[in-house]
C-alpha positions as CSV (number, residue, x, y, z in Angstrom):
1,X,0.0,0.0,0.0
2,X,1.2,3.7,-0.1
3,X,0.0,6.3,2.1
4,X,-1.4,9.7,1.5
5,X,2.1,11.1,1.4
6,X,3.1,8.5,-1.2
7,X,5.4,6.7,0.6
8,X,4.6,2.5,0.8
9,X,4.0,0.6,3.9
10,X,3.0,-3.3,4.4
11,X,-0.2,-3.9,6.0
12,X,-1.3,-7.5,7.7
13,X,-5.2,-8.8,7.2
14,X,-5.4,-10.7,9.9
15,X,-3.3,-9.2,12.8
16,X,-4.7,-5.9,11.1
17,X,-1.2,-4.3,11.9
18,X,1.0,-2.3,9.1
19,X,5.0,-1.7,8.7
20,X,6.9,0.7,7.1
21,X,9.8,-2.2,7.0
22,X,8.7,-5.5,4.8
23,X,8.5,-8.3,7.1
24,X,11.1,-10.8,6.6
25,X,8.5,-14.1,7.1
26,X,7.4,-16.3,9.6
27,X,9.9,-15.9,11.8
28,X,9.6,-12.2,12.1
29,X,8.0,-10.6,15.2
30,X,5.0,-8.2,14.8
31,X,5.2,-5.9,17.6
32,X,2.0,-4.2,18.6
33,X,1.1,-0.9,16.9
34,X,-0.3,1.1,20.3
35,X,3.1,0.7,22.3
36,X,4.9,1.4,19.1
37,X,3.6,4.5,19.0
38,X,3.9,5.4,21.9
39,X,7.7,4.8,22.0
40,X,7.9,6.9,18.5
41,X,5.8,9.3,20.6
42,X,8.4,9.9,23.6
43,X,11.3,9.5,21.2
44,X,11.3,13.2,20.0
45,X,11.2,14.1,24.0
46,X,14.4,12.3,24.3
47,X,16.6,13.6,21.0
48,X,14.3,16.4,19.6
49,X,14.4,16.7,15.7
50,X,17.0,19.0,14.2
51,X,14.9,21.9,12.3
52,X,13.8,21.6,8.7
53,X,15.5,24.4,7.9
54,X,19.0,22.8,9.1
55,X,18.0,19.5,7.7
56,X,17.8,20.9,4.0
57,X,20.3,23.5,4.3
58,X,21.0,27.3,2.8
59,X,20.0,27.4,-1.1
60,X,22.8,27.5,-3.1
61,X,21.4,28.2,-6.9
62,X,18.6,29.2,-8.4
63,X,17.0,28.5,-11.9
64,X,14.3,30.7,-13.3
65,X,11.9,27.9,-15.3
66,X,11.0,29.9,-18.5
67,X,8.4,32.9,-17.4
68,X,6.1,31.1,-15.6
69,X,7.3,32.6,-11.9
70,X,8.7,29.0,-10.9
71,X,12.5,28.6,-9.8
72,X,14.4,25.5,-9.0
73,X,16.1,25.7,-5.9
74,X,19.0,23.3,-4.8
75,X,20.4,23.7,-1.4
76,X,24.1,23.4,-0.3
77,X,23.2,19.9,0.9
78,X,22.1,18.2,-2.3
79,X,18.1,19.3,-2.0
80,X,16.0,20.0,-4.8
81,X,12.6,21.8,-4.6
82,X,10.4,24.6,-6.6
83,X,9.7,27.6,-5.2
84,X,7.3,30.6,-7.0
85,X,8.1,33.9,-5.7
86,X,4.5,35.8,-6.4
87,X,2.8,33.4,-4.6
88,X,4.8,32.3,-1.8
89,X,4.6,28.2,-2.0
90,X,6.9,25.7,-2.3
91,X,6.8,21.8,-3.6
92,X,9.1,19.3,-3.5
93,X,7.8,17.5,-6.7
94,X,7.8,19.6,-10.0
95,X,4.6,21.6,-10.5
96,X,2.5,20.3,-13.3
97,X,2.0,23.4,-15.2
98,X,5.7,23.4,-15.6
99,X,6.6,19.4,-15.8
100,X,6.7,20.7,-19.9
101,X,9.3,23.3,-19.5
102,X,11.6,21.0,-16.8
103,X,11.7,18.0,-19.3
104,X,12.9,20.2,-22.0
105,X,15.7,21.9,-19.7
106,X,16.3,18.6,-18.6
107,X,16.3,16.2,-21.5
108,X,17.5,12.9,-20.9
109,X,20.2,13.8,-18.7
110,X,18.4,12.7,-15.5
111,X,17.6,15.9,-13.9
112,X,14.5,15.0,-13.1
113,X,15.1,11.8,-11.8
114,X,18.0,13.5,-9.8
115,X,14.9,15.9,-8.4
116,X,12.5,12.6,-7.6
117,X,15.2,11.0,-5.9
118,X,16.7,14.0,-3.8
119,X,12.7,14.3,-3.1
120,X,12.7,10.4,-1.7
121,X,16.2,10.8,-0.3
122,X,14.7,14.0,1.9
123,X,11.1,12.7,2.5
124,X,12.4,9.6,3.8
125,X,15.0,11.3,5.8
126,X,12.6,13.1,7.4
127,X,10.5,10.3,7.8
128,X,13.6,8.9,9.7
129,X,13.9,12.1,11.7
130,X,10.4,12.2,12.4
131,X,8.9,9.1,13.3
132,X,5.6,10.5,15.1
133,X,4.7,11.7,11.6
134,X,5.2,8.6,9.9
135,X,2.9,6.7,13.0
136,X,0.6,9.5,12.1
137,X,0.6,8.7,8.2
138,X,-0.7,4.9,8.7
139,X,-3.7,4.4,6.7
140,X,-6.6,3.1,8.9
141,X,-9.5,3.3,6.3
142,X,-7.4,0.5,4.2
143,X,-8.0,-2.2,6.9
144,X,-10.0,-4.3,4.8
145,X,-7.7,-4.1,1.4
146,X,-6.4,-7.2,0.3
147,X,-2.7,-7.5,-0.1
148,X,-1.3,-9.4,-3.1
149,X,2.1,-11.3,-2.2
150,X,4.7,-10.9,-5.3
151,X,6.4,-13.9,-6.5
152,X,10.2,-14.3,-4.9
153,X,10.8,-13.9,-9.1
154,X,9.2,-10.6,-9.0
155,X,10.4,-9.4,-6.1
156,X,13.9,-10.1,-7.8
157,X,13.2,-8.6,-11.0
158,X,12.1,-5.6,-9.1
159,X,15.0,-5.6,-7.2
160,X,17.4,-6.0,-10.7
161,X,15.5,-2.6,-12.3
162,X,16.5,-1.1,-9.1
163,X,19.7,-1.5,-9.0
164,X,20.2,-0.9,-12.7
165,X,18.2,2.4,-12.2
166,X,20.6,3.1,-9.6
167,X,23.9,2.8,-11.6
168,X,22.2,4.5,-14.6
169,X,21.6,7.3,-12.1
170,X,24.8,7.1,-10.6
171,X,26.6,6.9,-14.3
172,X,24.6,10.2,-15.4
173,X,25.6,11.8,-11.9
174,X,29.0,11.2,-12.5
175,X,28.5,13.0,-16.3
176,X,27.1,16.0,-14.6
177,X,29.9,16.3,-11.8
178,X,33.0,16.1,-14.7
179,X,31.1,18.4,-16.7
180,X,31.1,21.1,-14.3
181,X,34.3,20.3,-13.6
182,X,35.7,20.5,-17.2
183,X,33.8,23.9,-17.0
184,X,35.6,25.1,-13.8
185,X,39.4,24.4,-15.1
186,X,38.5,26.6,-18.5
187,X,37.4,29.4,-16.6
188,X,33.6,29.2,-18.0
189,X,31.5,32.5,-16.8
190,X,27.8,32.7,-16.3
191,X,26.8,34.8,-19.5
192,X,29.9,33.3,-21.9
193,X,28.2,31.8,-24.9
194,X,27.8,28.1,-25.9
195,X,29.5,28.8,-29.5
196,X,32.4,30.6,-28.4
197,X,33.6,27.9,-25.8
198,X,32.5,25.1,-28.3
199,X,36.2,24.8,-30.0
200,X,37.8,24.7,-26.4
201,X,35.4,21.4,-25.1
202,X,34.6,19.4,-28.2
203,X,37.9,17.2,-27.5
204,X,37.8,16.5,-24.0
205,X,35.9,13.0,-23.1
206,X,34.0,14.9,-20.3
207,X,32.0,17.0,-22.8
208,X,31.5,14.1,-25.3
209,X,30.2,12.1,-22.6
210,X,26.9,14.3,-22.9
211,X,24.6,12.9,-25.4
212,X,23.1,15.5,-27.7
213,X,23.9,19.1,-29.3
214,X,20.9,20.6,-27.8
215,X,21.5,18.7,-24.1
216,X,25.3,19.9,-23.6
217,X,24.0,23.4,-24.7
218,X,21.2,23.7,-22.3
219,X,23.8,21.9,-19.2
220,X,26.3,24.6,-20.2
221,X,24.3,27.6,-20.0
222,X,22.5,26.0,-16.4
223,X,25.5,25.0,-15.1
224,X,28.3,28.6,-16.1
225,X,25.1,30.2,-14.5
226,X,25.2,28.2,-11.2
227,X,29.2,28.2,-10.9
228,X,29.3,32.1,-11.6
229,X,26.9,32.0,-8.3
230,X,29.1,29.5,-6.5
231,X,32.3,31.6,-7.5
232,X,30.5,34.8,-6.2
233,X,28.9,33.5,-2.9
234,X,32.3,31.8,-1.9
235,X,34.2,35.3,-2.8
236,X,31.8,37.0,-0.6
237,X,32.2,34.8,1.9
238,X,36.0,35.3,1.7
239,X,35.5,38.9,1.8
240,X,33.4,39.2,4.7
241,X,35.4,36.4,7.0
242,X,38.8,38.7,5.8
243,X,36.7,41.9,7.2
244,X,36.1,40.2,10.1
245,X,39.6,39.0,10.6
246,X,40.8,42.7,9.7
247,X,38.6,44.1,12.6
248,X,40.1,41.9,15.1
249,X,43.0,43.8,14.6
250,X,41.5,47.2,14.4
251,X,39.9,45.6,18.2
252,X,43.4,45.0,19.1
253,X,45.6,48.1,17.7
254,X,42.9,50.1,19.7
255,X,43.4,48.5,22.6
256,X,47.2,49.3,22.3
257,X,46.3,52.9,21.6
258,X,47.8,52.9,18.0
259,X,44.0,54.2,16.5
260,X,43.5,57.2,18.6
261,X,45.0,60.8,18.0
262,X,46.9,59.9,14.9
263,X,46.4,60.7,11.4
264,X,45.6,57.4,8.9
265,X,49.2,57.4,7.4
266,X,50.9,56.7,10.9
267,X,48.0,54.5,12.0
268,X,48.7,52.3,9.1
269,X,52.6,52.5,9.5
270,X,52.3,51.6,13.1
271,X,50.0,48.9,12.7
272,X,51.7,47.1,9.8
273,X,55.0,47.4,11.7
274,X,53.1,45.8,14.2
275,X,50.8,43.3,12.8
276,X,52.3,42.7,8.9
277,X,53.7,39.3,9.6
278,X,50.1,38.3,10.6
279,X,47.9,36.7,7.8
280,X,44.5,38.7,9.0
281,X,46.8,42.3,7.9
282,X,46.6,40.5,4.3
283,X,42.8,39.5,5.1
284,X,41.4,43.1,2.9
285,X,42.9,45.1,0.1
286,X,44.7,47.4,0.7
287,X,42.1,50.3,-0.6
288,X,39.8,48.6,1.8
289,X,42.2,48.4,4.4
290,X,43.0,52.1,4.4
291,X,39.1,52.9,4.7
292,X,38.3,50.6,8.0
293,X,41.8,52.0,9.3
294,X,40.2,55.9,8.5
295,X,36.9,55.0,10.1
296,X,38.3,53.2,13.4
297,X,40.9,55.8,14.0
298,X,37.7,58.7,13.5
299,X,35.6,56.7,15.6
300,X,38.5,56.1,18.2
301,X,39.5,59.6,17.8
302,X,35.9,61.0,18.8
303,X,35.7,58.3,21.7
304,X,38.7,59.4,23.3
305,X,37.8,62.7,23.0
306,X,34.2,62.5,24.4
307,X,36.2,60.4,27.7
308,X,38.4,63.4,28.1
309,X,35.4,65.9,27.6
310,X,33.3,63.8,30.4
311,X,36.7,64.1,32.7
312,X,36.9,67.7,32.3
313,X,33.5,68.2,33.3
314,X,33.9,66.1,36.2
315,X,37.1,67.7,37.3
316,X,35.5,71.3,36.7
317,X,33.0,70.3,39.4
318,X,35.8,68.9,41.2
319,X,37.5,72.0,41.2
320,X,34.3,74.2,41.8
321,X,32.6,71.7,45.2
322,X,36.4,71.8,46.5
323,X,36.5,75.8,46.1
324,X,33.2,76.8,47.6
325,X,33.7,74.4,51.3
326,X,37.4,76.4,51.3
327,X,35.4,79.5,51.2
328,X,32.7,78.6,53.6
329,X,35.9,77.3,56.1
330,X,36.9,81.2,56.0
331,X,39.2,80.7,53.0
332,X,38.5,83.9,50.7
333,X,41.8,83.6,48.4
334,X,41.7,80.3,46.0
335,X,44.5,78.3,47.2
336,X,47.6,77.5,44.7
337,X,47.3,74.6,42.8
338,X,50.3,72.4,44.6
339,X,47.8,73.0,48.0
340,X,44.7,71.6,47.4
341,X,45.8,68.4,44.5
342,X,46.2,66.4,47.7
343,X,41.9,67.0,47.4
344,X,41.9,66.0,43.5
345,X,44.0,63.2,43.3
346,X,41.4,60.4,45.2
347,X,39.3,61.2,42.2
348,X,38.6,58.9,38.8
349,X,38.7,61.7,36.7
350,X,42.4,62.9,38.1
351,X,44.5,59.7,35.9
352,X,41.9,60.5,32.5
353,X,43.8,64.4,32.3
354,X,47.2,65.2,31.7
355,X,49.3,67.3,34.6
356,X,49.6,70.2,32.6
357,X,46.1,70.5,31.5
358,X,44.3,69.7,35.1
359,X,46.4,72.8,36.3
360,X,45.8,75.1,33.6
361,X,41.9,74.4,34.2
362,X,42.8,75.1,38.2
363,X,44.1,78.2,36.8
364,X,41.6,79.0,34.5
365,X,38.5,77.8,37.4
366,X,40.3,80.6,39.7
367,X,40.3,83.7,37.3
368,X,36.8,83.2,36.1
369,X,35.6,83.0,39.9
370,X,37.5,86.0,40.6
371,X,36.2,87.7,37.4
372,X,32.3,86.8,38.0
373,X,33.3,88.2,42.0
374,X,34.5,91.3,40.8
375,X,31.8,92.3,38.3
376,X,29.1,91.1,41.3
377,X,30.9,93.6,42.9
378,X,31.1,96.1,40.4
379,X,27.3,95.9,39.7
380,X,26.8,96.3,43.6
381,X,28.5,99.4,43.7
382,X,26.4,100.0,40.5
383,X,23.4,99.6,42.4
384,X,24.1,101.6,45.3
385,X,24.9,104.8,43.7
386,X,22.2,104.5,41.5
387,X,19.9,104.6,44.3
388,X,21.8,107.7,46.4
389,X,21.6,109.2,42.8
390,X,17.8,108.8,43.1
391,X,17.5,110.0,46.7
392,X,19.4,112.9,45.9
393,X,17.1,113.3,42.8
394,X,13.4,113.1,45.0
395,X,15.7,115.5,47.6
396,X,16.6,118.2,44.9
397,X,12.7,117.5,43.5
398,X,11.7,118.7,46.8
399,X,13.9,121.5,47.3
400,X,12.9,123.0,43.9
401,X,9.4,122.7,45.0
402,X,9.7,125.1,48.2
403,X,12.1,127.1,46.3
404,X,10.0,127.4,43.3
405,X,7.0,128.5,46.2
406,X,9.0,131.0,47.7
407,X,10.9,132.7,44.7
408,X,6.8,132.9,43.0
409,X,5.7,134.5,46.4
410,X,8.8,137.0,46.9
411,X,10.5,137.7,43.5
412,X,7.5,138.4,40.9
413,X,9.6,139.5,37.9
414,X,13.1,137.5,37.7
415,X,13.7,138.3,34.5
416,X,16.5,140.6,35.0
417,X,17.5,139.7,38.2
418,X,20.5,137.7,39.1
419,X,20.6,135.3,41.8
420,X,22.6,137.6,44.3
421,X,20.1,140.3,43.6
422,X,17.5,137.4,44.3
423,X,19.5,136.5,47.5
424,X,18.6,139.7,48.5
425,X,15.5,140.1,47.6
426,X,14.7,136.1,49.4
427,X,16.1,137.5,53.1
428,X,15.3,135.5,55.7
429,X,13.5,132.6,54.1
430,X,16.9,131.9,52.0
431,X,17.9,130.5,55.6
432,X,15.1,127.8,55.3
433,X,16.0,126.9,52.3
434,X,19.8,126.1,52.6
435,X,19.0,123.1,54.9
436,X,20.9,120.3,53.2
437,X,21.7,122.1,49.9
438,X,24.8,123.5,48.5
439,X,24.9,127.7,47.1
440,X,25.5,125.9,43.8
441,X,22.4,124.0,43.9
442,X,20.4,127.0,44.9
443,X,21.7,129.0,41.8
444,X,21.1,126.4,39.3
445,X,17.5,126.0,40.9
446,X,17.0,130.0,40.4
447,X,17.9,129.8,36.7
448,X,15.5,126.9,36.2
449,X,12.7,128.8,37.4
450,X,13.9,132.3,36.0
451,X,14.0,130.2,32.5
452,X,10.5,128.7,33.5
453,X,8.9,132.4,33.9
454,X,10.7,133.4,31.0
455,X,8.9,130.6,28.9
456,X,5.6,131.4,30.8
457,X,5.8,135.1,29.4
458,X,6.4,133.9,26.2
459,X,3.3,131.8,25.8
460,X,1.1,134.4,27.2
461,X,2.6,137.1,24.8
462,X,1.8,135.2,22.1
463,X,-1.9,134.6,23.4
464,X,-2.3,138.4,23.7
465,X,-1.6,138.6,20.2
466,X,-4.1,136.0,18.8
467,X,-6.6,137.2,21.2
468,X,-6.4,141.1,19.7
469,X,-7.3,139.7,16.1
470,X,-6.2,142.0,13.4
471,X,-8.4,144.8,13.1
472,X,-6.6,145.3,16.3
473,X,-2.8,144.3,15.9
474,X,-2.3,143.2,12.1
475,X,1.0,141.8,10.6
476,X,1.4,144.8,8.7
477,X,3.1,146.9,12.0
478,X,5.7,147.3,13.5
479,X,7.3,145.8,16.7
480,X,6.9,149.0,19.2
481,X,3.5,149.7,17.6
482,X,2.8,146.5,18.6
483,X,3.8,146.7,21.9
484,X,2.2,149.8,22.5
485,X,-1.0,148.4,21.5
486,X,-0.6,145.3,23.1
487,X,0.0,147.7,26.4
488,X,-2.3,150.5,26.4
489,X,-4.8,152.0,28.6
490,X,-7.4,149.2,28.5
491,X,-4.9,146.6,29.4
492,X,-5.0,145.1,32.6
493,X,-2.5,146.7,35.7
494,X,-1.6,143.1,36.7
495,X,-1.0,141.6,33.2
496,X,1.1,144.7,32.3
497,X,3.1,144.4,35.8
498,X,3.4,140.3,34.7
499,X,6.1,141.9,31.4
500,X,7.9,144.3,33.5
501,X,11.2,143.8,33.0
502,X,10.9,141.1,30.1
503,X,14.1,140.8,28.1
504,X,12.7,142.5,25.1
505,X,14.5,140.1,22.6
506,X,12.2,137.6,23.7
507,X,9.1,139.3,22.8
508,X,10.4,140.2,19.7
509,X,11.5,137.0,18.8
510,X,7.8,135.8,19.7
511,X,6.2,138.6,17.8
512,X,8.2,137.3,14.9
513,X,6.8,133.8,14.9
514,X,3.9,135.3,15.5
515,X,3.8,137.2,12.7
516,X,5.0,135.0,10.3
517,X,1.6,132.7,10.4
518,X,-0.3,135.7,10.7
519,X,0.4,136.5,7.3
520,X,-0.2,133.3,5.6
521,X,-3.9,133.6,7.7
522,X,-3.9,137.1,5.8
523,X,-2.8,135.5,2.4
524,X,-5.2,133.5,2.4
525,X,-8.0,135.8,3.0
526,X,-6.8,138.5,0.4
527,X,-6.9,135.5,-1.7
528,X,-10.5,134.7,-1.3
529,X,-11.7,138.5,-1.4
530,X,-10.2,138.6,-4.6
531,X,-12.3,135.9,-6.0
532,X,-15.3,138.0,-5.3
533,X,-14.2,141.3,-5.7
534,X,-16.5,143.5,-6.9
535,X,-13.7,146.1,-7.7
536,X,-11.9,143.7,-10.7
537,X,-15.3,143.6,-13.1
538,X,-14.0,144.8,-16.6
539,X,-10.3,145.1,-15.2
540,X,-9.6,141.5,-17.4
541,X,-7.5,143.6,-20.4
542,X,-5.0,145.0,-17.5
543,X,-1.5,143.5,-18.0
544,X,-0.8,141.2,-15.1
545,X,3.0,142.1,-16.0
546,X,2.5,145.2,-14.7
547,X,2.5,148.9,-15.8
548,X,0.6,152.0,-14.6
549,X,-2.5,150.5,-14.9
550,X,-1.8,147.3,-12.7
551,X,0.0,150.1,-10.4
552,X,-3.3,152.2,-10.2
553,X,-5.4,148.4,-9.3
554,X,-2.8,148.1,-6.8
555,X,-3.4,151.5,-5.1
556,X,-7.7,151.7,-5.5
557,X,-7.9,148.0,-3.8
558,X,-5.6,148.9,-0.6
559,X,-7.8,151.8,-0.3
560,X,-11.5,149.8,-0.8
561,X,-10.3,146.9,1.7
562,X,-8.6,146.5,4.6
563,X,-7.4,142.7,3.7
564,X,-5.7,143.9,1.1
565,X,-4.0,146.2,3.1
566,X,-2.8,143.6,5.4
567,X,-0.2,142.8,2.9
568,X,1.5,146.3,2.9
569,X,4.0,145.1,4.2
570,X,4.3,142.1,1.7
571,X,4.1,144.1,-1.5
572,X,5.3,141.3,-3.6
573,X,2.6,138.8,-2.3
574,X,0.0,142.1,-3.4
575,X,1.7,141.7,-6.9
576,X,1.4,138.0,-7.1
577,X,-2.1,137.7,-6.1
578,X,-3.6,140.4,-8.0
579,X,-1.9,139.0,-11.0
580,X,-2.8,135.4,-10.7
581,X,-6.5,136.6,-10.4
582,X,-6.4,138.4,-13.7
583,X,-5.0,135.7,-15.3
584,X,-8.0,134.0,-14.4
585,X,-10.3,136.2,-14.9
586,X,-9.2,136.7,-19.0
587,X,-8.5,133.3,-19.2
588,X,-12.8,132.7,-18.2
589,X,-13.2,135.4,-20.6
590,X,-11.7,133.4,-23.3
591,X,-13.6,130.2,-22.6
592,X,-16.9,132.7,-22.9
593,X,-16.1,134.0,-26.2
594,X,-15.4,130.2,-27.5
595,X,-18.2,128.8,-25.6
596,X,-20.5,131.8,-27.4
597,X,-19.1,131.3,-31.1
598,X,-19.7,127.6,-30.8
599,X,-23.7,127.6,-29.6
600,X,-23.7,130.5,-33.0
601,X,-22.3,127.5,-35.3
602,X,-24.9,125.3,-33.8
């Protein structure tokens, strides 16, 4: 019988027991299935099967089956299966969409028959390996199937096509193995062509040995293909184990401090004086070599460096914790270096630093501490005149205020006195005032508020002339009329007293402000009388160049208005406004006379 799996087994009709192994006869014993299987069950407790991963081993060529997605797969230890890479599945036996395509790669150079029997050879080492399976695999609905006992002449006829299948096999093996061989000592390369190489193989018995044009073509091109993989996975593997071999040295030169704070050229020269007789310096090329030297003498490099930057850190700290319990103890002045390395020296950062670098950080630790105390010190000082600066500032603030008080009470017009006058005229409540101040700072408060008063007069001088309007005080007079006017018998007594005494440069300088934007206010009103002046009707034929009868305009409209006579004393802004309205005025008279001759053509 066979089972589902295809593999045969011996079954017994009247015991009703099966065997994978053929019984030898009458004299064999038939032991009973149930404690059969349980042995074959606690067997894998005892020796647990090796994986089937391990048992097949790592593939180790592959072979694309025309375009149907199928691959051939044989494994480093002698396995054959198919594999399709879309759809993820696997078969030990060859697909049958693709049997087609295998027998013509194939031929009749027992490929397949190589695949069927690597697929027995696994199955029924795994069947070996895995016994529970196999109890597992015994048929039990085949109970009642007869059994028909070959003939001993049967049995050895079987036995002879066996054996003759087996050397056939073997004999066709053989071909393959001195074919690949015979490719391997010419130097064959997985895309050479059949034709080119054909000269070079037609003599040796190896290739002869292959039956058939069209089969030694089809082994060539399968087998160059598989050795140029073979050639490539064992060169890798060279390569990596010689990178590996290489870094064992790198591990080692660092560990003798050869890597670290050198540049690649000395690196190399002191590791090949060092380690050239050794086979793992020969492990890399020598372009290679040079670029794991670079990188492990950068990376040892910024190692070190980061060690060295942890230990100055820690010995800043150090220095810093062993500095501030000195001070507390009473110790102002930082010790000298020699005195307190007695404290460093327990450390684990202390052996990590050189001598002459741990004391010039000492040195350097000491000068910033006494930099950051002396600008704390600094800014103190800062501080505290800054605020007797603003005591004496709210004290002076208060000073000016009684002083401003008194000097309003008892000096009314300071404009021309000086400050000993105003001593003078202060008397006794001077005396009050001195408390706490300096003559100096009495002076300088008198000219403040003489300036103050000063500036006072000044605005209200400039009020009294905006309030008179200019039928009253016009920019057309003079400075003393002004002031007369400004000053006469209807003015106040006490606003008249207020200007006694007022530098008169002052006023006048006022007045002259003053009058400067009185007389654009007065251009601009000339300008609008003139729009509707009666007094210009029929005038449009007078030259605006001038001439005696612009003249004669000039004179009748200062006496018909007083706006115009505003501007006496701006005769050129008379001029230019009187002429710019008769330009106007014939330039409407134009448009008129157009206007008129075009409604007649109409």
């Amino acid at each position: 019988h066979k089972s589902q799996q295809g593999m045969p087994y011996f079954f017994c009709r009247k015991t009703g027991e099966s065997r994978w192994v053929k019984p030898t006869g009458p004299q064999d014993v038939i032991v009973d299935a149930k404690p059969a299987a349980k042995q074959v069950q606690a067997a894998p407790k005892a020796a647990p099967a090796a994986s089937i991963k391990d048992r097949i081993g790592e593939p180790e060529s592959w072979e694309t089956i025309g375009k149907t997605g199928w691959s051939r797969v044989q494994t480093d230890k002698g396995f054959t299966y198919f594999y399709h890479k879309k759809q993820k599945k696997t078969s030990w036996t060859c697909p049958p969409e693709i049997e087609k395509d295998v027998a013509e790669l194939d031929g009749c150079l027992g490929a397949v028959e190589e695949v069927e029997e690597s697929n027995e050879e696994s199955n029924a080492k795994e069947d070996r390996e895995d016994p529970e399976r196999m109890a597992d695999e015994v048929p039990k609905d085949d109970a009642q199937t007869e059994v028909t006992k070959p003939s001993k002449a049967e049995r050895a006829e079987k036995r002879a096509q066996q054996v003759e299948e087996e050397q056939k096999l073997a004999k066709e093996k053989e071909k393959l193995r001195n074919f690949k061989q015979l490719l391997l000592e010419k130097g064959v390369k997985a895309f050479d062509k059949y034709e080119k190489w054909l000269p070079k193989l037609v003599h040796d018995p190896r290739f002869s040995a292959i039956t058939g044009q069209k089969e030694r073509k089809l082994l060539f091109d399968m087998l160059a293909k598989r050795i140029d993989s073979e050639k490539r996975k064992t060169q890798a593997v060279h390569k990596l184990k010689g990178r590996e071999a290489f870094r064992e040295l790198l591990t080692k030169a660092d560990e003798m401090e050869l890597l670290h704070g050198r540049s690649v050229e000395r690196a190399l020269s002191a590791m090949e004086r060092r380690f050239g007789d050794d086979e793992r310096w020969d492990a890399v090329a020598e372009a290679k070599r040079e670029r794991m030297v670079a990188e492990a003498v950068e990376e040892a490099t910024k190692r070190v460096e980061k060690e060295k930057d942890e230990a100055r850190a820690a010995f800043r700290a150090l220095v810093l914790r062993t500095l501030s319990s000195l001070k507390k103890d009473g110790k102002d002045d930082a010790p000298s270096f020699s005195h307190v390395r007695r404290h460093f020296e327990g450390d684990p950062c202390w052996p990590k630093l050189g001598s002459t670098e741990r004391e010039g950080m000492y040195s350097r630790i000491v000068r910033e501490l006494e930099e950051s105390r002396r600008k704390q010190r600094a800014k103190q000082r800062q501080i505290q005149l800054e605020v007797e600066e603003a005591r004496k500032k709210r004290r002076l603030t208060e000073s000016e205020e009684r002083m401003f008080s008194v000097l309003a009470e008892r000096v009314k017009n300071p404009f021309s006195l000086t400050w000993e006058e105003a001593k003078e005229e202060l008397g006794d409540f001077l005396q009050d005032l001195l408390q706490g101040l300096k003559d100096e700072e009495l002076e300088q408060m008198y000219l403040d508020y003489q300036k103050r008063s000063i500036d006072a007069r000044r605005e209200a001088w400039l009020c009294i002339l905006d309030a008179a309007g200019f039928d009253a005080i016009g920019p057309e007079l003079e400075f003393e009329e002004v002031v007369e006017r400004a000053f006469d018998a209807r003015t106040d007594a006490a606003t008249a007293r207020a200007f006694h005494g007022m530098p008169e440069e002052v006023l006048k300088a006022a007045w002259l402000e003053w009058r400067e934007r009185a007389y654009d206010l007065a251009i601009e009103d000339c300008q609008k009388w003139l729009r509707t002046c009666e007094h210009l009707r029929g005038c449009e034929d007078v030259e605006p160049t001038g001439g005696d009868s612009f003249d004669r305009l000039l004179r009748r409209l200062a006496a018909k208005d007083v706006r115009f006579r505003r501007l006496n004393g701006r005769p050129e802004q008379q001029t230019r406004l009187l002429a710019g309205r008769l330009r106007e005025l014939r330039s409407l008279r134009e448009k008129g006379h157009t206007k008129g001759e075009d409604d007649e053509l109409d």
